[in-house]
C-alpha positions in Angstrom: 8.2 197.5 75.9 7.5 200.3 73.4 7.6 204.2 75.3 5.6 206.6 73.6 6.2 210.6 74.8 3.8 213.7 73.7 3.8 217.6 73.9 2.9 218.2 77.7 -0.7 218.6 78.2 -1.8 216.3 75.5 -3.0 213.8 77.2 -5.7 213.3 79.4 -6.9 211.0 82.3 -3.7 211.0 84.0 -2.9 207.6 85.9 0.8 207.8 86.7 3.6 210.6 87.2 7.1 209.3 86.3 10.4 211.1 87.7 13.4 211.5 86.1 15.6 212.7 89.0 19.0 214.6 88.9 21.0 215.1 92.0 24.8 216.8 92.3 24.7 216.8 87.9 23.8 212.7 87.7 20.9 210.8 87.4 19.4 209.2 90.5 17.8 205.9 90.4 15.8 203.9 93.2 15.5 200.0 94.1 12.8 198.5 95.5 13.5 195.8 98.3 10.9 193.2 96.2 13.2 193.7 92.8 16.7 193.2 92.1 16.0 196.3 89.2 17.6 200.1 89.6 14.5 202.5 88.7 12.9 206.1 88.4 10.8 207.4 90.8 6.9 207.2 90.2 4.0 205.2 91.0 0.3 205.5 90.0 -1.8 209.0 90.8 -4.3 208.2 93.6 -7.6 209.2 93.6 -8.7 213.1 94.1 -4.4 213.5 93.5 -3.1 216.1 90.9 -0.1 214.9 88.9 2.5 217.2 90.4 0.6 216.1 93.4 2.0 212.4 93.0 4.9 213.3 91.6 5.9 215.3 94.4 5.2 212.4 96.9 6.3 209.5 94.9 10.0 211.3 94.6 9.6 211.8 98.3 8.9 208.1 99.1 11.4 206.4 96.9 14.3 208.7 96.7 14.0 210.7 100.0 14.2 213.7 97.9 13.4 216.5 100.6 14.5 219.8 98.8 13.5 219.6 95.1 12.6 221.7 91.6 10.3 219.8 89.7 9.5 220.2 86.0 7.2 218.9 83.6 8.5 217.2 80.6 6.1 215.7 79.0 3.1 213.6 78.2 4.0 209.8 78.2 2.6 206.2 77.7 4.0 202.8 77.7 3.2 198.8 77.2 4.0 196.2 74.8 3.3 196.0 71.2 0.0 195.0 70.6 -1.5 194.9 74.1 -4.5 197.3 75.4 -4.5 198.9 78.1 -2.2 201.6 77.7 -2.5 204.2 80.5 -1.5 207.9 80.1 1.1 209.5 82.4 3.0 212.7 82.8 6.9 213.0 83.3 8.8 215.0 85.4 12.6 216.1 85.8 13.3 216.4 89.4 16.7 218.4 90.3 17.1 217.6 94.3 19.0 219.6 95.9 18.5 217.6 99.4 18.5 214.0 100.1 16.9 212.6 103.3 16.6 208.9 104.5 13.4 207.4 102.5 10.4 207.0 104.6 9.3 204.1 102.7 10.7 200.8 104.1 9.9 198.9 100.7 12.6 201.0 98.9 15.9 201.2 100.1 19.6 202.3 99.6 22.1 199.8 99.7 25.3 201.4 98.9 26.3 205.3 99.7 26.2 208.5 99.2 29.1 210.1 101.0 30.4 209.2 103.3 28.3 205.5 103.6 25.4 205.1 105.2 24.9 201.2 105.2 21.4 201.9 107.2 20.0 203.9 105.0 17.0 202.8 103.6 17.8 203.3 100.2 20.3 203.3 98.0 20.4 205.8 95.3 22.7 204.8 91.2 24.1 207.7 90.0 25.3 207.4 86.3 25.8 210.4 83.8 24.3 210.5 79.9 26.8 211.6 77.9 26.2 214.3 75.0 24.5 211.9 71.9 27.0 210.0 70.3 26.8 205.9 69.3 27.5 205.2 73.1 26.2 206.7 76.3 28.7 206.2 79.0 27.5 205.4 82.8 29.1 206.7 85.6 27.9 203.8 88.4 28.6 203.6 92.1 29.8 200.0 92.1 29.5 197.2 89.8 25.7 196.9 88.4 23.8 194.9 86.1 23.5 197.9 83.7 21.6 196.1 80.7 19.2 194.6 83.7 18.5 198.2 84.6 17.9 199.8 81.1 15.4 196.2 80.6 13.3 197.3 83.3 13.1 200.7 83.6 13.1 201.5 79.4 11.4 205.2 80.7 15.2 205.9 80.9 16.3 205.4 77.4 12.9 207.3 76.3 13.6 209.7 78.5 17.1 210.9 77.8 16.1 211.9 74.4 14.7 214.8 76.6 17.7 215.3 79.5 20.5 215.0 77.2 18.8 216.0 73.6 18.6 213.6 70.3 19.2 209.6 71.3 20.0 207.0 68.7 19.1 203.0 69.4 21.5 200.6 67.8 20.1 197.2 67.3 23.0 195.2 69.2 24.1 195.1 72.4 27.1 195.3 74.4 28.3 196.0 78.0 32.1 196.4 78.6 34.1 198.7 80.4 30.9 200.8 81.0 30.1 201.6 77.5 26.5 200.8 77.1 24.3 199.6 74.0 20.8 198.8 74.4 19.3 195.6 72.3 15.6 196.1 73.2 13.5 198.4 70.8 12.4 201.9 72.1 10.5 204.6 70.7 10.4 208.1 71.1 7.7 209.8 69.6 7.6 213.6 69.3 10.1 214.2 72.8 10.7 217.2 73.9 13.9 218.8 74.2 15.7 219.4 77.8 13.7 221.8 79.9 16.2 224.2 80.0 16.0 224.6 76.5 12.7 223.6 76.3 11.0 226.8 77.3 13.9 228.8 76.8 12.9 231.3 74.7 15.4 231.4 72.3 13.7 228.7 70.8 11.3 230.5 69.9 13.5 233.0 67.1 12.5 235.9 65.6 12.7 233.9 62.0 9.9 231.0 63.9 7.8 233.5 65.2 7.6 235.2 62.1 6.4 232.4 60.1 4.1 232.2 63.2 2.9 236.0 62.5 2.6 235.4 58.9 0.3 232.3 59.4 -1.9 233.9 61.5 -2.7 236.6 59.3 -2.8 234.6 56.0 -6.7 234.9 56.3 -7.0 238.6 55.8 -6.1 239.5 59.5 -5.1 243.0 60.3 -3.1 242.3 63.1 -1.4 238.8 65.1 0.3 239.1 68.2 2.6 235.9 69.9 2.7 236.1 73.7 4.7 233.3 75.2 5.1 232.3 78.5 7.4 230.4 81.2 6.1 231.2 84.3 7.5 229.0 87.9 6.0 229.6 91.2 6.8 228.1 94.6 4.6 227.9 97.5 5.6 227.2 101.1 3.1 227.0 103.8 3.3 226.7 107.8 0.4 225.6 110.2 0.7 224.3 113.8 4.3 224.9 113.9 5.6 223.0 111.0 6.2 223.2 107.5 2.4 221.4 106.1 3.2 221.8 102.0 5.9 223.1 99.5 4.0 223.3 96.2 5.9 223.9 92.8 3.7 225.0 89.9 5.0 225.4 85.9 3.1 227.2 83.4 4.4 227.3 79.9 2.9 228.1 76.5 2.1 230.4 74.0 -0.9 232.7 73.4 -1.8 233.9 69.1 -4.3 236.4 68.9 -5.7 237.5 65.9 -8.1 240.9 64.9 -10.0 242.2 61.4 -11.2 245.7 62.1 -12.8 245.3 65.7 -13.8 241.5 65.6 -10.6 239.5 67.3 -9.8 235.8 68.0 -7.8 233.9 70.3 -5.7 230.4 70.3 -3.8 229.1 72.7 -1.2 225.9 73.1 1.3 224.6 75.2 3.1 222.7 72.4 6.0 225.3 71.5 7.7 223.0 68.7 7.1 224.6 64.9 3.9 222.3 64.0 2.3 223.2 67.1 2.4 226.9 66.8 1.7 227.1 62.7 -1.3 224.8 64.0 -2.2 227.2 66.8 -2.0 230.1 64.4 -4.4 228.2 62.1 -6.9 228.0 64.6 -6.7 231.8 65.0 -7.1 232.7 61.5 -9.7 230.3 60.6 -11.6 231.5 63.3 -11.4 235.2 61.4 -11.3 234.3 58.0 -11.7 237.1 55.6 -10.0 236.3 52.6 -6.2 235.7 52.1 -3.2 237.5 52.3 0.6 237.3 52.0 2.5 239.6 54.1 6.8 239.9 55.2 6.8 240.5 58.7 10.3 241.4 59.9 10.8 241.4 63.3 13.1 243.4 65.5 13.7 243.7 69.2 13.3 246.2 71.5 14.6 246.5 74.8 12.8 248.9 77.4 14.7 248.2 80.1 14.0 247.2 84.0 13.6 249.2 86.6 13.2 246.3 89.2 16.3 244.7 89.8 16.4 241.7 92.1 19.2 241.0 94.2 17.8 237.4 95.6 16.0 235.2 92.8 13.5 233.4 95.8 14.4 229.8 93.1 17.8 230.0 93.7 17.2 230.4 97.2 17.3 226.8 99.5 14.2 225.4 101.3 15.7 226.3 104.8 16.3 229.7 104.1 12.1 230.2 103.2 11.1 228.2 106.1 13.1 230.6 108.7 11.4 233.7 107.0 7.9 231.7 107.6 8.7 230.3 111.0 9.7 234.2 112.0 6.1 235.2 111.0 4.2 232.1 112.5 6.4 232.2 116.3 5.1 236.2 116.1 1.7 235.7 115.8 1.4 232.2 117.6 3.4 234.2 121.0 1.3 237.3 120.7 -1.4 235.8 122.8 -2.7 233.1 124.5 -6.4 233.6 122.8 -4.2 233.0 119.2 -5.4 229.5 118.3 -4.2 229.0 115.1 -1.5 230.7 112.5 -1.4 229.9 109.3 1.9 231.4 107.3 2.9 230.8 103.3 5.7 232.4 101.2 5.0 232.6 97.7 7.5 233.5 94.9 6.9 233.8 91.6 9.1 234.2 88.3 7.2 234.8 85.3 8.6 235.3 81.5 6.9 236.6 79.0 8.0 237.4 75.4 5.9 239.2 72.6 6.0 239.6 69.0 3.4 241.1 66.5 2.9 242.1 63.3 4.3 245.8 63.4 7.7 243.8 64.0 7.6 244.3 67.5 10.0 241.5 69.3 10.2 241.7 73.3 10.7 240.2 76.2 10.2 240.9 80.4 10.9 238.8 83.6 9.0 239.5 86.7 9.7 237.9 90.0 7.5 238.6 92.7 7.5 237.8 96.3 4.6 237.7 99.1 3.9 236.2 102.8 0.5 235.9 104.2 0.1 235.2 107.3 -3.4 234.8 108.8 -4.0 234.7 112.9 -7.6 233.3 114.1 -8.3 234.1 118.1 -10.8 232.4 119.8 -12.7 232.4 123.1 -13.6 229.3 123.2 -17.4 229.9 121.8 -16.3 232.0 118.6 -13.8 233.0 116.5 -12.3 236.4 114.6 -9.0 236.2 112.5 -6.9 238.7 111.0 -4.5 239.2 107.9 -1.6 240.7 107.0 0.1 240.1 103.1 3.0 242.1 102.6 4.1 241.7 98.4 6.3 243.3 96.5 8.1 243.2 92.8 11.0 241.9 94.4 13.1 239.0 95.4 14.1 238.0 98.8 15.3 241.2 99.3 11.7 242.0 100.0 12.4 240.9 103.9 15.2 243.8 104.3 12.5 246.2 104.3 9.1 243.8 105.6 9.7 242.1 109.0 7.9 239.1 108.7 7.4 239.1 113.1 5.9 242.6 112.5 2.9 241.1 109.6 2.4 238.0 111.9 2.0 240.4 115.0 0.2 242.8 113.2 -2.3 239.6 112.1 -2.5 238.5 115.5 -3.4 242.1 116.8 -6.6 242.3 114.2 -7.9 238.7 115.5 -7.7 239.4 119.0 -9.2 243.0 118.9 -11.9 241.9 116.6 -12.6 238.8 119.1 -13.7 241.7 121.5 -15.2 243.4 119.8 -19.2 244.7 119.4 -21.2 244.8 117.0 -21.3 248.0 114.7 -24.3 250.0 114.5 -26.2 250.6 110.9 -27.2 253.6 109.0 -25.7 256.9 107.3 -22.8 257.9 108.8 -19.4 260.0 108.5 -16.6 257.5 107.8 -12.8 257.9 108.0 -11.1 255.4 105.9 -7.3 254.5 106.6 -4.7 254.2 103.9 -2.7 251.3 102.7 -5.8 248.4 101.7 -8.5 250.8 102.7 -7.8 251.5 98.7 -9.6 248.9 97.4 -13.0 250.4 97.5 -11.7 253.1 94.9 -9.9 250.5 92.7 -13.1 248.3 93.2 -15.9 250.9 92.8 -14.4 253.3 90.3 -10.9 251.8 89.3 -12.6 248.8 87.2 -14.9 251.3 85.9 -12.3 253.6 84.2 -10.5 250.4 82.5 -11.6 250.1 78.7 -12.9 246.7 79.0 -16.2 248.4 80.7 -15.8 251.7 78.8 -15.4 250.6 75.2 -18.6 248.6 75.5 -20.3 251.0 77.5 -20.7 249.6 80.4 -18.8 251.8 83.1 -20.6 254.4 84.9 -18.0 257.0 83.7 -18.8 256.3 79.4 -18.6 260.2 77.9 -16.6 261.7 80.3 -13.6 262.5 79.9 -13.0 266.5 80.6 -15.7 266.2 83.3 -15.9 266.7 87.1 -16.5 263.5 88.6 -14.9 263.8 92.0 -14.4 265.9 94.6 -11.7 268.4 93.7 -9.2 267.3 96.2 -9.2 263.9 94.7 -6.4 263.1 92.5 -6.4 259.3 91.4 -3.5 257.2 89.6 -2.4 254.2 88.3 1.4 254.0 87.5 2.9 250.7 87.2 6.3 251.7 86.8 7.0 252.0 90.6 10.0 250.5 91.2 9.4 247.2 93.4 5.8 248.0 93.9 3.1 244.4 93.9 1.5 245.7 91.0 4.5 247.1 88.7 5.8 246.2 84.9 8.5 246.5 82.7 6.0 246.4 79.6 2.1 244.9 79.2 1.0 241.9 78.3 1.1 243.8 74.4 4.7 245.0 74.7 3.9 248.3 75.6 6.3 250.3 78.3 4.5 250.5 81.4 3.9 253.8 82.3 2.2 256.3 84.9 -1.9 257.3 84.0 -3.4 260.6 86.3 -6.9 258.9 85.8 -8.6 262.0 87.7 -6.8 265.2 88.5 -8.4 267.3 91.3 -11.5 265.7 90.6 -11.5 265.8 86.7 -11.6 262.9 84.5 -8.4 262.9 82.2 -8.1 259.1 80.9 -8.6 256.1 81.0 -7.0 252.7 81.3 -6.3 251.5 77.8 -5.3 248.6 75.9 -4.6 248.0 72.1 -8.2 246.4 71.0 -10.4 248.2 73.1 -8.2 251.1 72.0 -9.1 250.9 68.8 -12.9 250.5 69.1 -12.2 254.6 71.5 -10.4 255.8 68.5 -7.4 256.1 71.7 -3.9 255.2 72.2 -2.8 252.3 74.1 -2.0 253.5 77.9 0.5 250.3 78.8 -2.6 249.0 80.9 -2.8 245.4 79.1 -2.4 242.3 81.3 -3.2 238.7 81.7 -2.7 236.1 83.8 -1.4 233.6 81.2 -1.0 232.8 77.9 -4.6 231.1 78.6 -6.0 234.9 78.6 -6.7 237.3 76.4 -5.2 240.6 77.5 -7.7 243.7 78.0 -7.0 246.6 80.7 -6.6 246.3 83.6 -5.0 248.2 86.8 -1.6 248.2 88.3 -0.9 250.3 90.9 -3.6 252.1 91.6 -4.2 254.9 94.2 -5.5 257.9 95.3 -2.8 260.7 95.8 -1.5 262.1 99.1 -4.1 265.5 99.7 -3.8 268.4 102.1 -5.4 267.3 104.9 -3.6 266.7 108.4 -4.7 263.2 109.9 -5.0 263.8 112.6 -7.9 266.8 111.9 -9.7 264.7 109.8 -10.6 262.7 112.7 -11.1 265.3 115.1 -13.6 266.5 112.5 -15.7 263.8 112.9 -18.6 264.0 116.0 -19.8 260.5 115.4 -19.1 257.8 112.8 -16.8 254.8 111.6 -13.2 254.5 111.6 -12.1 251.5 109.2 -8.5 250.6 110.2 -9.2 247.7 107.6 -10.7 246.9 104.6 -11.8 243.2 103.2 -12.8 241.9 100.1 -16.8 242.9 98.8 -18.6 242.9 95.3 -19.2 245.6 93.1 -21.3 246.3 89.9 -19.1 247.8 87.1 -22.0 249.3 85.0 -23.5 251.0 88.0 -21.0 251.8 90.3 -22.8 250.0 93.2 -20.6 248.4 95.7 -20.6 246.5 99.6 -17.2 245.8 101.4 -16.5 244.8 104.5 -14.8 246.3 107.2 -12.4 243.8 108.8 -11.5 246.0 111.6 -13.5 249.7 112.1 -14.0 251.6 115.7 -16.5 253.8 116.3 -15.6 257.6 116.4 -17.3 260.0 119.3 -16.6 263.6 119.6 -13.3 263.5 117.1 -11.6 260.3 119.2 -11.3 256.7 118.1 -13.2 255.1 120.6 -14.2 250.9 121.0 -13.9 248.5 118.3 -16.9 247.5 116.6 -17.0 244.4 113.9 -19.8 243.0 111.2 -19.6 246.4 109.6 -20.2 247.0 105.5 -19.9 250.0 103.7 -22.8 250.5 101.0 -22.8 252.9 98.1 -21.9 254.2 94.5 -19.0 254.8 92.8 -19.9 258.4 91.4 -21.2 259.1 95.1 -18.5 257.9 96.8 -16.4 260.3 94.8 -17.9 263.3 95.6 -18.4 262.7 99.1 -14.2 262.2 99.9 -14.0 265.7 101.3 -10.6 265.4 103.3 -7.4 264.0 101.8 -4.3 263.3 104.2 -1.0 262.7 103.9 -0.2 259.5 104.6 0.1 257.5 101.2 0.2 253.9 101.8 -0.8 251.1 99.6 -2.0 246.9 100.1 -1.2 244.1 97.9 -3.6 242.0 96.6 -5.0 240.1 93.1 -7.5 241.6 91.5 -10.2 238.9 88.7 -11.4 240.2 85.5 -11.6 238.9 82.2 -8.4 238.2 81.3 -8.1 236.0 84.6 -6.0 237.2 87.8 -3.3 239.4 88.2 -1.3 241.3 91.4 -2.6 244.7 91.9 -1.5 247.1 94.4 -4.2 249.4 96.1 -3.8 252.3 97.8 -4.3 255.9 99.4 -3.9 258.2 102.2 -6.2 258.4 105.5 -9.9 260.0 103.8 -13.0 260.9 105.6 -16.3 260.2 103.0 -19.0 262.5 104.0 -21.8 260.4 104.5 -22.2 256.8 103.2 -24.1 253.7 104.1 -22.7 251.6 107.1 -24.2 248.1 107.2 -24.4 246.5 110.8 -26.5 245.7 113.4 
């Protein structure tokens, strides 16, 4: 059998995901009651599966793996010489962390793990690779057939040129006292390193990335710019009462951008090995060619320090210990009443890396770990349904849940469904609205926020093109984004360019003083760079973008601005709308409003919208209050999705549009 590996994402048409498993610091291997032969996990990707997909569940079946990292090594294909039919797979490295009994009967486990188990229904072999030498010692757990194994399962010679590093085939074979030679031919094309060192980005030195630089702009360029990226996210979600998915997702590559006076281009790879990136950076510069240049690019680092320390890295963090921070959310909502039908509750943790290096010698990197829990809460009556949602997030680890109860979101969730179940229908037509802090924010960072970035105003496009200097709001309207908050949803170290983050007074008392800014769009403004460029992967090219984004805490007691009002809308909550960039136009729901009579908050009311114009809108915020508060969310553009935070205090909008019945 001849085994054939490729950069990660080469392939395409997937048929099979092969495991290469490690438990306690050895390899684990499986047996299947039909075959006498010790193998890796795997089996063939069924139809409508993704790879990870059937990875995930054939290391489940076959090894009883139940609390597991897994990582993707590499593209892969195998048959013998000569013969068609060669399918395309992907490979994995599984490190378990938790063994269960297998829950499928046709693979079992004959001998122990400790202390023995003679029922279980498999029976792992653990055996260890030694660092490459002429012989790779095995560790076994009793006497084995090891040159049996290594015949039928030749993934694992292929494969330990990526777990342990460089392997050498010698053409004879012996097997004595555990030292093992292999006498069947295998080989490994183009195999990745381990993953640890794969994506670590040390590999990726200044001298490499230089030569990187240097072949980007050997067409005349002005500027090239490397953004890497190792990016690992884990999602656990709860419905009915038990634990329905845990989904692991890895996103690694590298990102070369390219620009000549205003006209820029963009390549992008997930092969990191030298020929890979100088072909990347080809691609860039042949897509600007201007001519030809030779340039010494000399890179040095810079460090601009964290201001989000993380005390509990979520992937360092067991299974069990998510699960009872999800269960805690789900048993709060599910007991907060009997018209609760359904809970739905997910964790998510991510930890993304990023490193960036241009051509003004500019060599950085940043780590970001983020943690959120959503819990949505749908009440029913038997003939109709409402839900509610609550989605605490913060730039934080675990630690998160020592200021966020996650009973308080899942009651909180459950409270929104059932009021909303009772609730009427809200009238339509120009009314006085009171909008509450926290996620009532969006409809700034949606109707004016996306209009201030330099995506829309470089081109044109925003309703707020020529002017800066000028009133544009109400004068007690002071708008920011700052994204160096420590912990905040939204926050960074640095931009997707390498820039520090920093904090931007977009409007002060109601005059325009800047906008969001990123290096391109910069340079077609004739303005500096304002920290403001982000992606969502390498896949993306950066452009600006929010972070944390609010309107300031005003002068205005809460409870007046209320008591101001002799008839209008109260919107506890905001959802999710549309909104028109150019124009300013928007519509948003109101997940949960009440109807205000004579200055008091009086019945709920649901189906409501609110309809209007960013410039209007603006004007009409004529009380600011004092409760600051700000909602997580992800916020789409151009360069892809990103985690934004949105926020303000409690403000009353003059008159605006209320959609309803």
């Amino acid at each position: 059998m001849i085994c054939k590996t490729y950069p990660f994402g080469s392939l395409k048409q997937y048929k099979y995901a092969l495991v290469l498993s490690e438990y306690q610091g050895k390899i684990l291997l499986s047996r299947h009651k039909a075959r006498s032969t010790w193998e890796t996990q795997g089996g063939h990707i069924e139809p409508g599966e993704q790879p990870l997909d059937a990875a995930k569940r054939e290391l489940f079946e076959e090894s009883g793996a139940v609390d597991f990292t897994l990582t993707p090594l590499c593209d892969c294909r195998a048959g013998e010489e000569g013969a068609d039919g060669w399918d395309n797979g992907i490979a994995y490295r599984a490190v378990i962390r938790e063994l269960a009994l297998c829950p499928k009967a046709k693979w079992r486990r004959c001998g122990s793990l400790t202390p023995c188990r003679k029922i279980s229904p498999i029976r792992p072999l653990f055996f260890l690779f030694s660092k490459p030498c002429k012989k790779q010692i095995f560790n076994t757990a009793e006497k084995t057939d090891v040159k049996s194994i290594l015949h039928h399962s030749a993934w694992i010679l292929s494969f330990s040129a990526i777990f342990c590093g460089s392997w050498k085939i010698y053409p004879q074979s012996l097997v004595k006292n555990g030292d093992v030679e292999y006498n069947k031919s295998v080989h490994c094309v183009s195999a990745p390193a381990r993953p640890e060192e794969r994506w670590d980005f040390f590999v990726l030195s200044r001298e490499l990335l230089s030569i990187v630089l240097q072949k980007a702009v050997s067409t005349g360029a002005d500027f090239a710019e490397v953004f890497a990226e190792h990016t690992k996210s884990n999602v656990m979600t709860m419905i009915d009462g038990k634990i329905d998915s845990i989904t692991d997702n890895y996103l690694s590559g590298v990102g070369i951008r390219v620009y000549k006076d205003l006209k820029s281009a963009y390549a992008s790879t997930s092969d990191i090995s030298r020929e890979g990136l100088l072909r990347c950076a080809e691609n860039a510069a042949q897509a600007i060619a201007s001519g030809s240049a030779n340039r010494d690019i000399v890179l040095t680092e810079r460090l601009f320090g964290d201001v989000h320390p993380v005390k509990i890295v979520p992937g360092t963090v067991k299974n069990a210990v998510k699960a009872d921070i999800i269960r805690s959310a789900y048993a709060a909502a599910k007991d907060y009443h009997e018209e609760i039908a359904q809970v739905q509750a997910s964790l998510l943790d991510i930890d993304h890396n990023i490193l960036i290096a241009n051509t003004e010698g500019l060599y950085t990197q940043d780590r970001q770990i983020r943690t959120r829990l959503m819990v949505n809460a749908v009440a029913s009556s038997g003939t109709e349904n409402q839900s509610g949602t609550q989605g605490p997030g913060r730039r934080m680890g675990l630690e998160m849940f020592d200021e966020i109860d996650p009973a308080n979101a899942g009651r909180e969730a459950a409270r929104q469904a059932v009021t909303m179940l009772h609730a009427g229908y809200c009238p339509a037509g120009k009314m006085t609205v009171a909008i509450e802090n926290g996620f009532g924010g969006v409809i700034f960072h949606e109707a004016c926020g996306h209009s201030l970035e330099a995506t829309s105003v470089a081109m044109g496009k925003s309703q707020f093109v020529g002017k800066l200097g000028q009133q544009i709001a109400n004068p007690k309207v002071t708008a920011i984004d700052d994204g160096a908050i420590p912990g905040a949803w939204g926050s960074i170290n640095i931009d997707d360019e390498g820039h520090p983050s920093q904090r931007n007074v977009l409007i002060e008392n109601g005059v325009l003083k800047t906008y969001l800014i990123d290096r391109l769009n910069g340079k077609r403004m004739g303005m500096a760079s304002t920290g403001s460029a982000r992606r969502q992967s390498y896949l993306y090219e950066p452009t600006s973008r929010m972070t944390n984004t609010f309107i300031a805490n005003g002068s205005d007691d809460n409870e007046e601005i209320i008591r101001s009002m002799d008839y209008g809308l109260y919107c506890k909550q905001m959802g999710g709308g549309s909104v028109n960039p150019v124009t300013g136009e928007f519509n948003f729901a109101v997940t949960e409003g009440y109807l205000v009579r004579k200055g008091e908050i009086c019945e709920p009311v649901r189906g409501a919208s609110l309809i209007g114009k960013g410039s209007e809108i603006l004007m009409n915020i004529d009380m600011v209050g004092k409760n600051l508060d700000c909602g997580q969310g992800m916020c789409g553009s151009l360069s892809g999705s990103i985690p934004t935070n949105v926020g303000q205090p409690l403000i009353r909008v003059s008159s605006i549009t209320v959609g309803g019945r």
